[in-house]
C-alpha positions as CSV (number, residue, x, y, z in Angstrom):
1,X,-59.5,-4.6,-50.2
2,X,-59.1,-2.5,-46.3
3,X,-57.3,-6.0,-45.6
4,X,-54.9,-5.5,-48.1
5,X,-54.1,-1.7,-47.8
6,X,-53.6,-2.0,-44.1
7,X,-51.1,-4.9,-44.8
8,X,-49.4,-2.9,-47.3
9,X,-49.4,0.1,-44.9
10,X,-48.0,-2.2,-42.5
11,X,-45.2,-3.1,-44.4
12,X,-44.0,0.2,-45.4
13,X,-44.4,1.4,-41.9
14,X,-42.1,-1.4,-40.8
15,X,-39.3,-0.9,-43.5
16,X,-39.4,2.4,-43.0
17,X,-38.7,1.9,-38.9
18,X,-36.2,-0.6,-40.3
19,X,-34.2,1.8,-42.6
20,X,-34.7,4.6,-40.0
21,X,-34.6,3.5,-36.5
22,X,-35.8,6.0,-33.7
23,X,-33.7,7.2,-31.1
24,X,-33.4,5.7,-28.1
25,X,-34.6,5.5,-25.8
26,X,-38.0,4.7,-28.2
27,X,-38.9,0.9,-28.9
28,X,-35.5,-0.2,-28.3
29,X,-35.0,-4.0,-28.8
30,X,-32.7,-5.3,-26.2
31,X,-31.1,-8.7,-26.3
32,X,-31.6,-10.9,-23.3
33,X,-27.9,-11.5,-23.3
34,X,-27.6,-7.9,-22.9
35,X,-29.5,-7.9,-19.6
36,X,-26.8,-8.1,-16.5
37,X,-27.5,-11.0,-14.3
38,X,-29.2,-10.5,-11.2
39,X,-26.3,-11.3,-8.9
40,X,-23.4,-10.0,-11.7
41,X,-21.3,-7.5,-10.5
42,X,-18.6,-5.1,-12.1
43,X,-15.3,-5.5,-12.2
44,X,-13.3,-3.9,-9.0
45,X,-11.3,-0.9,-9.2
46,X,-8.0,-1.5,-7.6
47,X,-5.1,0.8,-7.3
48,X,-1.2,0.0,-8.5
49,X,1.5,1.6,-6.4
50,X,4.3,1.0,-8.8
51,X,7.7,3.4,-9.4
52,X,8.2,0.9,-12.4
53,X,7.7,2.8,-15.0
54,X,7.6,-0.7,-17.9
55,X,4.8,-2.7,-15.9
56,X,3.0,0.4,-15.1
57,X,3.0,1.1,-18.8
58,X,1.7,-2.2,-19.1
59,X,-1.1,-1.9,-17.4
60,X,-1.9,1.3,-18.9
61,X,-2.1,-0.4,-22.0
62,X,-3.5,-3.4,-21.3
63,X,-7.4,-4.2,-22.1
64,X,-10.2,-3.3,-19.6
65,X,-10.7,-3.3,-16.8
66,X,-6.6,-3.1,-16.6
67,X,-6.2,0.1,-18.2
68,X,-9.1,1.8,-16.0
69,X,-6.4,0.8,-12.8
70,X,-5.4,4.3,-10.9
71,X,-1.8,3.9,-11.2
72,X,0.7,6.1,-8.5
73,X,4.2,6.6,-8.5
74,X,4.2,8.2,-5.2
75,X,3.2,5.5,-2.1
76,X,1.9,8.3,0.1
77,X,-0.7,9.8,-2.7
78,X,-1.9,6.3,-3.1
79,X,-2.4,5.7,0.6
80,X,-4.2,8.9,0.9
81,X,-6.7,8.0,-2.4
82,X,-7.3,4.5,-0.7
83,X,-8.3,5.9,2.3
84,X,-11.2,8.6,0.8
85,X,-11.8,6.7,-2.2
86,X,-14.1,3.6,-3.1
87,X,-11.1,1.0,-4.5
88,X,-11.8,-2.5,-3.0
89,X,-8.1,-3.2,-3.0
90,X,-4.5,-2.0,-4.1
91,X,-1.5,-4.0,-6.0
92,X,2.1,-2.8,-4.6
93,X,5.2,-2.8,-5.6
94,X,7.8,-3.3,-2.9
95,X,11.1,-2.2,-4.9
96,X,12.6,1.2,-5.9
97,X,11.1,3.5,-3.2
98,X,13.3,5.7,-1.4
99,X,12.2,4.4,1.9
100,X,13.2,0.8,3.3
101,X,10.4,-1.8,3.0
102,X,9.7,-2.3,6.5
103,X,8.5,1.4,6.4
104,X,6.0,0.8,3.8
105,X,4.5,-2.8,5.5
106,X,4.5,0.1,8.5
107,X,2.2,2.4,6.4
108,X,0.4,-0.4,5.0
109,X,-0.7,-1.5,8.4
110,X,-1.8,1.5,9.6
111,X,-4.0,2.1,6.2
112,X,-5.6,-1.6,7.3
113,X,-6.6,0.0,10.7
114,X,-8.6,2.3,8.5
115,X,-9.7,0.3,5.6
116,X,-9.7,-3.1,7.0
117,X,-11.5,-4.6,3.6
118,X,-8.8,-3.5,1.8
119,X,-7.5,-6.9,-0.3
120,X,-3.9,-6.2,-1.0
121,X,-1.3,-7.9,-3.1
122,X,2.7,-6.9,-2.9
123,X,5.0,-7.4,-6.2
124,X,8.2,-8.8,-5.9
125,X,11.1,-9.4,-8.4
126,X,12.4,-12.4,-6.3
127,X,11.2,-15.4,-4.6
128,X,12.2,-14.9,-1.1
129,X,10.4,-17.6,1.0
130,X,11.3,-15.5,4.2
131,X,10.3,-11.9,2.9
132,X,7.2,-13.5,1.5
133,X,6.4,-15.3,4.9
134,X,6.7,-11.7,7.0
135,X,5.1,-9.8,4.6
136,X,1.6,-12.2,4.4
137,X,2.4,-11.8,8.5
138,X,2.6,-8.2,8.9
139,X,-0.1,-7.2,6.2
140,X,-2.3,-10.6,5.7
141,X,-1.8,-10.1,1.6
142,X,-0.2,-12.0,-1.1
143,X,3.4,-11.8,-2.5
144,X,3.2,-12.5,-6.3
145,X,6.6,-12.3,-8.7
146,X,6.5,-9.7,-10.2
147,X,8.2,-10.8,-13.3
148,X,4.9,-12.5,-14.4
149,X,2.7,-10.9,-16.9
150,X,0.6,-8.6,-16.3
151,X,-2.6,-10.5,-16.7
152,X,-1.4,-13.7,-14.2
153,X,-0.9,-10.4,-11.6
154,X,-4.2,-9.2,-11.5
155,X,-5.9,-12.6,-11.7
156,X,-3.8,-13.9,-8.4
157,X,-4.8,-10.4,-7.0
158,X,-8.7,-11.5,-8.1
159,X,-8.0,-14.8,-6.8
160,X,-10.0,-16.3,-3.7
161,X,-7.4,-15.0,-1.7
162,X,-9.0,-13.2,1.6
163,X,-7.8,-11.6,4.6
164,X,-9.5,-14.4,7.0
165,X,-7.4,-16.8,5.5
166,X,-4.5,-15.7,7.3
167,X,-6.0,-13.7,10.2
168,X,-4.5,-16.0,12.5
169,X,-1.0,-15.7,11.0
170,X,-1.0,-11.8,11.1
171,X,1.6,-10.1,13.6
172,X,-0.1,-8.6,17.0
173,X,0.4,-4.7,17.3
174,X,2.9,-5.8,20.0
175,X,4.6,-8.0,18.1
176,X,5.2,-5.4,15.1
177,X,6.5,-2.8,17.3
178,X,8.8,-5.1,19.0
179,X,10.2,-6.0,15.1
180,X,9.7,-1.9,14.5
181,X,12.3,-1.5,17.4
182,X,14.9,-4.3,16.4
183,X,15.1,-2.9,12.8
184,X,15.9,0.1,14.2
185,X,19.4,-1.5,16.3
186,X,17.0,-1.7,19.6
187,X,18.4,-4.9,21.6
188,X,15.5,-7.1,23.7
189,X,16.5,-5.4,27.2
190,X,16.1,-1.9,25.5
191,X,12.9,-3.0,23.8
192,X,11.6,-4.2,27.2
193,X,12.1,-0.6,28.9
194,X,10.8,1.0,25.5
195,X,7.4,-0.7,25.7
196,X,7.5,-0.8,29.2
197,X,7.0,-4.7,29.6
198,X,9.2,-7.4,31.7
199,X,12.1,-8.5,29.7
200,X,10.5,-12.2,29.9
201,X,7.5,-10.9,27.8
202,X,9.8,-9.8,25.5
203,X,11.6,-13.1,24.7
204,X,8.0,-15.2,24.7
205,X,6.9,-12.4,22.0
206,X,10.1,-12.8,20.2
207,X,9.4,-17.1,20.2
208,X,5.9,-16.6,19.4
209,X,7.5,-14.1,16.4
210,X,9.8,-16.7,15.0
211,X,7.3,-19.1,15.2
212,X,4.6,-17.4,13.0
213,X,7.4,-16.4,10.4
214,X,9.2,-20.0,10.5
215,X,12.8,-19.4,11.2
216,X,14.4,-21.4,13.1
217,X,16.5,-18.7,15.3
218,X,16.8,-15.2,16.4
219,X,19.9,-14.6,13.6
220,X,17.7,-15.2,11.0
221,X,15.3,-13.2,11.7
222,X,18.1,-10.3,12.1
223,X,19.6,-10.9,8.8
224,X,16.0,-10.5,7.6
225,X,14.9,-7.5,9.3
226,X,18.3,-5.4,8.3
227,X,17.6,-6.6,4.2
228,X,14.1,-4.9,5.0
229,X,15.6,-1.8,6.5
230,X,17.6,-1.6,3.5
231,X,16.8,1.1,1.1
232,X,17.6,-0.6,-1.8
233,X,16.5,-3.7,-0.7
């Protein structure tokens, strides 16, 4: 007869933790598929740097961890948040900023010397082999279309892209101030008392220059240097 009121007891104790479950933390069940896995990690925060104001609505309302994305409309607060804040890397855009894009791979750069982890990924609305060559050469990061969706962007930005890939294609400090110089009208022999090196230095730079971004003359890479000083390039 004990038997049998304890099993009874028993059940109403368990229907009634069924219908009224304690709070938690008490006796809380947890799935195993709950658990995180021992080597899982969260997903990265990276920031956007977009004056677009469609994809950065876009991303605003896309699912997580999209829409948790620090988006900026203003390059230099962005710079200044990736260099105090945690982000493991930054998407930006390269189009409709008042300043000419060779400024901004300029700014970029010197936020590397900082935050040399930083994976970085520019958006573009054209394919330009060329721009896409000297911008992977002056900031080691991707070029992706920018007319993609949304989505394809940030997976190609969480691709297995890294900067060691292309360490050995990234322009020497020398190098990017010589290109600096001739964006700015500088000729070679100017560029040679500027920096204070023989004019012969100056002309291997410039072949080692051409070289790493794959033109085939001095004009081209010119004609590509004054679309980057262009403000509305």
């Amino acid at each position: 007869m004990r038997v049998v009121l304890r099993r009874e007891r028993r059940r109403r104790n368990l229907r009634a933790l069924q219908s009224n479950p304690p709070p938690f933390p008490q006796n809380v069940l947890i799935e195993h598929s709950d658990l995180p896995e021992p080597g899982a990690r969260t997903p990265e925060l990276r920031v956007v740097v977009t004056g677009d104001r469609f994809l950065a609505e876009g991303i605003a309302q896309s699912p997580a961890p999209l829409c948790y994305y620090p988006i900026y409309g203003d390059p230099e607060e962005a710079f200044l948040a990736l260099e105090e804040g945690n982000s493991s890397g930054a998407i930006i855009d390269l189009e409709g900023w008042a300043i000419p894009v060779i400024d901004l791979l300029d700014r970029v750069r010197t936020l590397r010397l900082r935050r040399p982890d930083l994976q970085l990924a520019f958006l573009a609305s054209e394919e330009a082999s060329d721009m896409e060559t000297f911008v992977q050469a002056a900031c080691s990061a991707i070029v992706i279309n920018k007319r993609q969706k949304i989505r394809k962007i940030v997976g190609l930005m969480q691709s297995t892209f890294t900067r060691a890939e292309t360490q050995e294609r990234v322009l020497s400090q020398k190098q990017w101030k010589i290109l600096l110089l001739m964006a700015q009208g500088f000729s070679l022999r100017a560029i040679a008392r500027q920096l204070q090196l023989p004019y012969h230095r100056i002309i291997y730079s410039m072949g080692r220059i051409q070289t790493l971004l794959k033109l085939n003359c001095r004009q081209q890479l010119i004609r590509l240097l004054l679309k980057l000083s262009d403000k509305h390039c």
